[in-house]
N, CA and C atoms as a LAMMPS dump frame, in Angstrom:
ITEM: TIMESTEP
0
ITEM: NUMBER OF ATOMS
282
ITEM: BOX BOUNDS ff ff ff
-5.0000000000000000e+02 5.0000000000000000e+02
-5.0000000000000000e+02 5.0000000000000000e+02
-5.0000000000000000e+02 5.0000000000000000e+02
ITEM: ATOMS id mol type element x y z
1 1 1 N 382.158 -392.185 -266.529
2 1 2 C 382.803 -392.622 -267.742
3 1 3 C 382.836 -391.43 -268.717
4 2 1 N 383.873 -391.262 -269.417
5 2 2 C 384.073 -390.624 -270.028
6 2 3 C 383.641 -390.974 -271.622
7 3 1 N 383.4 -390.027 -272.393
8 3 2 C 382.509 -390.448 -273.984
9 3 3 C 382.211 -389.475 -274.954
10 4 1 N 381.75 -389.625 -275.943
11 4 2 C 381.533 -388.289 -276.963
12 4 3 C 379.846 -388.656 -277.036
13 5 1 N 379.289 -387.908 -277.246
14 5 2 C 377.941 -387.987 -277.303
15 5 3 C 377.968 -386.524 -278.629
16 6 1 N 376.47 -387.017 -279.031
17 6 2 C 376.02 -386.355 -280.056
18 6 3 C 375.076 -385.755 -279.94
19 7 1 N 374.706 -384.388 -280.076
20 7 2 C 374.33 -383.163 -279.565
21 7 3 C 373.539 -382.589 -280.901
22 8 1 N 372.01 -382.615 -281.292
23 8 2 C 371.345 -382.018 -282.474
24 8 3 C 370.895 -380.709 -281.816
25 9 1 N 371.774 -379.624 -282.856
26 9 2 C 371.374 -378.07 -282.198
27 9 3 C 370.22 -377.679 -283.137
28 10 1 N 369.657 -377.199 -283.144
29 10 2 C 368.218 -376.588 -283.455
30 10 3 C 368.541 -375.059 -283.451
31 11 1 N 368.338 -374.941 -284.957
32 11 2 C 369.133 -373.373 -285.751
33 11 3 C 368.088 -372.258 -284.651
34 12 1 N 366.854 -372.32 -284.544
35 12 2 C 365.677 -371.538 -283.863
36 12 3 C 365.508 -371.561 -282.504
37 13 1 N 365.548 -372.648 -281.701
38 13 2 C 365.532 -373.465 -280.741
39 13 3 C 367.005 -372.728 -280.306
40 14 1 N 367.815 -371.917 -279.433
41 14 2 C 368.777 -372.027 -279.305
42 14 3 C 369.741 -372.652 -277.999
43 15 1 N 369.111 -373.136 -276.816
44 15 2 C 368.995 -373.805 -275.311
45 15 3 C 369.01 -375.48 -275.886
46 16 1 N 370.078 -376.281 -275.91
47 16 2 C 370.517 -377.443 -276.117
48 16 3 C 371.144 -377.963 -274.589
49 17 1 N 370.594 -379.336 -273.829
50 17 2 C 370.97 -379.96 -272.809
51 17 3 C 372.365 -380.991 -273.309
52 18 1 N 372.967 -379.799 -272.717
53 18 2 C 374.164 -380.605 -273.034
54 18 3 C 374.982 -381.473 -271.421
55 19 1 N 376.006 -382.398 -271.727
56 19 2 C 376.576 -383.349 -270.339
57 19 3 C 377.265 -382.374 -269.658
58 20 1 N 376.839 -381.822 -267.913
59 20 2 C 377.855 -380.359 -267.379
60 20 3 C 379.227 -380.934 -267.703
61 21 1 N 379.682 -379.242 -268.173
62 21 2 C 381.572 -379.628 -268.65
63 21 3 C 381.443 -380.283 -269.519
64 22 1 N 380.267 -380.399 -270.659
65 22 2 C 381.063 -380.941 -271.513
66 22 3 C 382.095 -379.787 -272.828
67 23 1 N 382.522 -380.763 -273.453
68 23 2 C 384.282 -380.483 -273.782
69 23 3 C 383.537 -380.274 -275.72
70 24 1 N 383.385 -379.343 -276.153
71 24 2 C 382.567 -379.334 -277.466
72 24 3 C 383.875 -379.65 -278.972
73 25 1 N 383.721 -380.468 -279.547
74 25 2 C 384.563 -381.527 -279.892
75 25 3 C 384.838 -380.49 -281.733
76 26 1 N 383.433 -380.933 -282.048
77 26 2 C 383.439 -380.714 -283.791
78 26 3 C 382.105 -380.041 -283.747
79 27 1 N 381.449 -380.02 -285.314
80 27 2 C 379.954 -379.37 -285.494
81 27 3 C 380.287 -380.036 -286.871
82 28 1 N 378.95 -380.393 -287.139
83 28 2 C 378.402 -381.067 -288.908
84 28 3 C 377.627 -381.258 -288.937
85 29 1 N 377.223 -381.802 -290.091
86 29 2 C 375.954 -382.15 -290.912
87 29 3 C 375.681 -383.526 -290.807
88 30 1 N 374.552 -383.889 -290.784
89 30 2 C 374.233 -385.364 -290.492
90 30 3 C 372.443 -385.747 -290.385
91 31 1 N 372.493 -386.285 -291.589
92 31 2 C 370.855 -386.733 -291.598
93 31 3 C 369.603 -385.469 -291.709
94 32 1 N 370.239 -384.303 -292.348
95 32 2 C 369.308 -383.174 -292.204
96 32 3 C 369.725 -382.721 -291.149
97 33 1 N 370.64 -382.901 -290.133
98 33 2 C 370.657 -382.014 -288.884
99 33 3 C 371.593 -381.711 -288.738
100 34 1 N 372.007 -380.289 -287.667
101 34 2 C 373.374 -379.196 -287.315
102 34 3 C 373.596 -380.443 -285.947
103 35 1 N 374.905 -380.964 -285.752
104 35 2 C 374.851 -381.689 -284.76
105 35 3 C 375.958 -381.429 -284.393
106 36 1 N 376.115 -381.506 -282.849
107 36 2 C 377.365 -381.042 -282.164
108 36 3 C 378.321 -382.319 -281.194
109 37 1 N 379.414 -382.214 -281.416
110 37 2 C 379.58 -384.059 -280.614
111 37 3 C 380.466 -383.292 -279.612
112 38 1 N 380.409 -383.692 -278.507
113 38 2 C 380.841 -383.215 -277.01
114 38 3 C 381.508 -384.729 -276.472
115 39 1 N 382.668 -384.552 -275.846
116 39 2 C 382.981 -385.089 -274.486
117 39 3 C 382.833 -384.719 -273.568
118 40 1 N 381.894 -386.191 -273.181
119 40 2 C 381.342 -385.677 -271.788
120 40 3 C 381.689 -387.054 -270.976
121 41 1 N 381.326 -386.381 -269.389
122 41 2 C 381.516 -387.176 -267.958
123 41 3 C 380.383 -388.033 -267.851
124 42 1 N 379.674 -389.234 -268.084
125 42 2 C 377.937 -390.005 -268.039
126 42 3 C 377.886 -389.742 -266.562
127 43 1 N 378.639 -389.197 -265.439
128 43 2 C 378.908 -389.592 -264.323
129 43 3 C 378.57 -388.168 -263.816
130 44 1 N 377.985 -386.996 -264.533
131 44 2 C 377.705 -385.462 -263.991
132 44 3 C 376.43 -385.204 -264.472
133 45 1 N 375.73 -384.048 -263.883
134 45 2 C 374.512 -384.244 -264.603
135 45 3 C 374.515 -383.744 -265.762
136 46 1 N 373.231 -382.532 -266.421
137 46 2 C 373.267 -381.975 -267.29
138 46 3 C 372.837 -380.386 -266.998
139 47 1 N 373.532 -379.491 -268.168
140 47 2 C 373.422 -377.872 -268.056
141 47 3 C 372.831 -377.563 -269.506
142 48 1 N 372.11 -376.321 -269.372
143 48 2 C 371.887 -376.013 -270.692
144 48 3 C 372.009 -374.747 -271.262
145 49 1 N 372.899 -375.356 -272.528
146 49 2 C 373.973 -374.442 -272.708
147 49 3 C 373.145 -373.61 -274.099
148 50 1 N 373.722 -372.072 -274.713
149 50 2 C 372.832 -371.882 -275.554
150 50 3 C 373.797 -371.59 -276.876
151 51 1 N 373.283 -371.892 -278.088
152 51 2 C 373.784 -371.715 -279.52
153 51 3 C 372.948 -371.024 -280.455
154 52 1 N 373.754 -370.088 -281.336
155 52 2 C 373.442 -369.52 -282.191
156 52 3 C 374.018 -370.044 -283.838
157 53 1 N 373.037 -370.008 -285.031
158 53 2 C 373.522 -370.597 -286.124
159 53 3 C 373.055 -369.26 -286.671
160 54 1 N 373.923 -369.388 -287.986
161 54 2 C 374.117 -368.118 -288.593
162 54 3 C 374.324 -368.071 -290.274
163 55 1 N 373.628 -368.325 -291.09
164 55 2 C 373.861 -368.069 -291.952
165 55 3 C 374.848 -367.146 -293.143
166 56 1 N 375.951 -368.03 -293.64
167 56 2 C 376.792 -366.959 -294.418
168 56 3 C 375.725 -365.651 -294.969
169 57 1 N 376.527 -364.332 -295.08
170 57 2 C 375.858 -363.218 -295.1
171 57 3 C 374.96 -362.937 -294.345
172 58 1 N 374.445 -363.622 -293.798
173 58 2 C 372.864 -363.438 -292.129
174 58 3 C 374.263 -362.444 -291.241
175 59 1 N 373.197 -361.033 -290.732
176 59 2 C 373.578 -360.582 -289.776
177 59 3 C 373.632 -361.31 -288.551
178 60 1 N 374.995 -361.297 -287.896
179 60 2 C 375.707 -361.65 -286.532
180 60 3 C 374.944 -360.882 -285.7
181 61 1 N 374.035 -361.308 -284.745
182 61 2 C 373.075 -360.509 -283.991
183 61 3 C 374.047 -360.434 -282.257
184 62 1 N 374.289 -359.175 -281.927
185 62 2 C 374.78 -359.46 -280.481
186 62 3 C 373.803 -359.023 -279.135
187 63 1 N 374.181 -359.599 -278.135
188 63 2 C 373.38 -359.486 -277.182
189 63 3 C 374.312 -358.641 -275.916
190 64 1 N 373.339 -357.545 -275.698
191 64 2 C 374.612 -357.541 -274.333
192 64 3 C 374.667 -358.298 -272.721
193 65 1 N 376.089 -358.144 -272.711
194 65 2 C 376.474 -358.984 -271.529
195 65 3 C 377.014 -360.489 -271.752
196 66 1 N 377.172 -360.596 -273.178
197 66 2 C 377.363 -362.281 -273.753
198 66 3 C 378.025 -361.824 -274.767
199 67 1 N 378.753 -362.894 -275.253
200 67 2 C 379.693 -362.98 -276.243
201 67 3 C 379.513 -364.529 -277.2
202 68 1 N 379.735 -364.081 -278.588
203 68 2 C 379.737 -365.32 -279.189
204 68 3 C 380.792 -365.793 -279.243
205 69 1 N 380.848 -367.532 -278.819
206 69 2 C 382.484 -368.282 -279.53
207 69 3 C 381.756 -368.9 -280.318
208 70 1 N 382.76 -368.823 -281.53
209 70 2 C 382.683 -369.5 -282.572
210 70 3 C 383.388 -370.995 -282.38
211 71 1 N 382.21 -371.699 -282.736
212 71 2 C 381.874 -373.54 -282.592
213 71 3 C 382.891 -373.839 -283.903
214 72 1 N 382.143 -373.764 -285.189
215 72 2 C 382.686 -374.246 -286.32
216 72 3 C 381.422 -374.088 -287.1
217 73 1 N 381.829 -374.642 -288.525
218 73 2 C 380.963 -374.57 -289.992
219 73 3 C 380.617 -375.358 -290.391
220 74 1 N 379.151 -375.424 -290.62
221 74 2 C 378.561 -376.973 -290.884
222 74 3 C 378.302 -376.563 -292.779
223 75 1 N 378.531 -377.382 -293.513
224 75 2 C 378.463 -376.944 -294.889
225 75 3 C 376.82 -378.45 -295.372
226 76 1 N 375.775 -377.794 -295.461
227 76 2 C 374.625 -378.504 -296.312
228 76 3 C 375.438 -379.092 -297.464
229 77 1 N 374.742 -380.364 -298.103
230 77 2 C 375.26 -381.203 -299.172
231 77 3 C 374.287 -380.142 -300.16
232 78 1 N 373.191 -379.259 -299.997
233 78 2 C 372.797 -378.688 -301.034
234 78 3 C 373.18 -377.373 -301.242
235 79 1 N 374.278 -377.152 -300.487
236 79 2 C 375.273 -375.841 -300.553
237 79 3 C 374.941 -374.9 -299.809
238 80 1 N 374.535 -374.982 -298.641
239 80 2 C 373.754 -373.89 -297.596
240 80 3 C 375.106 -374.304 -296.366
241 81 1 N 375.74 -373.275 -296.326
242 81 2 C 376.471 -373.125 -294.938
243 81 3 C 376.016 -372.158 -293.838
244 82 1 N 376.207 -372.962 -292.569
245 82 2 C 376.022 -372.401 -291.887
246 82 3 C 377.458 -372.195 -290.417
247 83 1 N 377.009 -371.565 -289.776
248 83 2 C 378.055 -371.254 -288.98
249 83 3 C 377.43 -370.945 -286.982
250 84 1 N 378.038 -372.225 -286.331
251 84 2 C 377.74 -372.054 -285.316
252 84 3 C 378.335 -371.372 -284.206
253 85 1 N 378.027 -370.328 -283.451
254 85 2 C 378.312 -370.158 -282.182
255 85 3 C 377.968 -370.271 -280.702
256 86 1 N 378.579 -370.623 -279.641
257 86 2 C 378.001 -370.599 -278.397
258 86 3 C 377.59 -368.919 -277.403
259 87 1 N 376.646 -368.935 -276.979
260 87 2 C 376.832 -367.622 -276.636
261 87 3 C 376.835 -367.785 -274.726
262 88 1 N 377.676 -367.055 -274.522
263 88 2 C 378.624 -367.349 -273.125
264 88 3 C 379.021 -365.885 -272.449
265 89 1 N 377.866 -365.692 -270.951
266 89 2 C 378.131 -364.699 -270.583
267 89 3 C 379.756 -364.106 -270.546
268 90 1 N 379.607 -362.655 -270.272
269 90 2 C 380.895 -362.036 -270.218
270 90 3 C 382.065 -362.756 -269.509
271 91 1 N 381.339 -362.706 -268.276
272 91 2 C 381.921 -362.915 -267.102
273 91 3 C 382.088 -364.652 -267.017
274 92 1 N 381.452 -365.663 -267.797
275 92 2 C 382.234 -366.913 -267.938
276 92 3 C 383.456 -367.281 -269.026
277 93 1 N 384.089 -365.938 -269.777
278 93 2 C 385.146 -365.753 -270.13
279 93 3 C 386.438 -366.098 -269.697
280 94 1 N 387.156 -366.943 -270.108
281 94 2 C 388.155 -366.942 -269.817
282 94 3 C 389.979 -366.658 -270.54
């Protein structure tokens, strides 16, 4: 079955079990937490995928052999934005 599920990324923590293939939808704020909502397959297992959050003005840290995609911008109700990316070897580029 197909579904959106809701995904709490952990700014420090950056290895989140996400549904394999899943399809990464939006990113926001919700209840104190960076949360990520995915369509996913309930019918595949799970992979774990890794994210980076980034603070406006925070140095963009790179790694080699990986690349960041940029997820989207989660904006705090107490004015703290942040900005998520997935980081995704070279070579799973497409």
């Amino acid at each position: 079955m197909i579904t959106v599920f809701k995904y709490i990324i952990h700014p420090f923590t950056p290895e989140t079990e996400l549904g394999e293939g899943a399809k990464i939808l939006s990113v926001g704020y919700q209840n104190g937490n960076i949360c990520l909502w995915a369509q996913t397959d309930t019918e595949l297992g799970y992979e774990v995928r890794s994210f980076k959050v980034f603070g406006t003005d925070w140095e963009i840290e790179e790694i080699k052999g990986y690349e960041l995609k940029f997820i989207g911008t989660v904006q705090y109700p107490e004015g703290l934005v942040f900005h998520v990316f997935e980081e995704l070897k070279k070579s799973n580029l497409i």
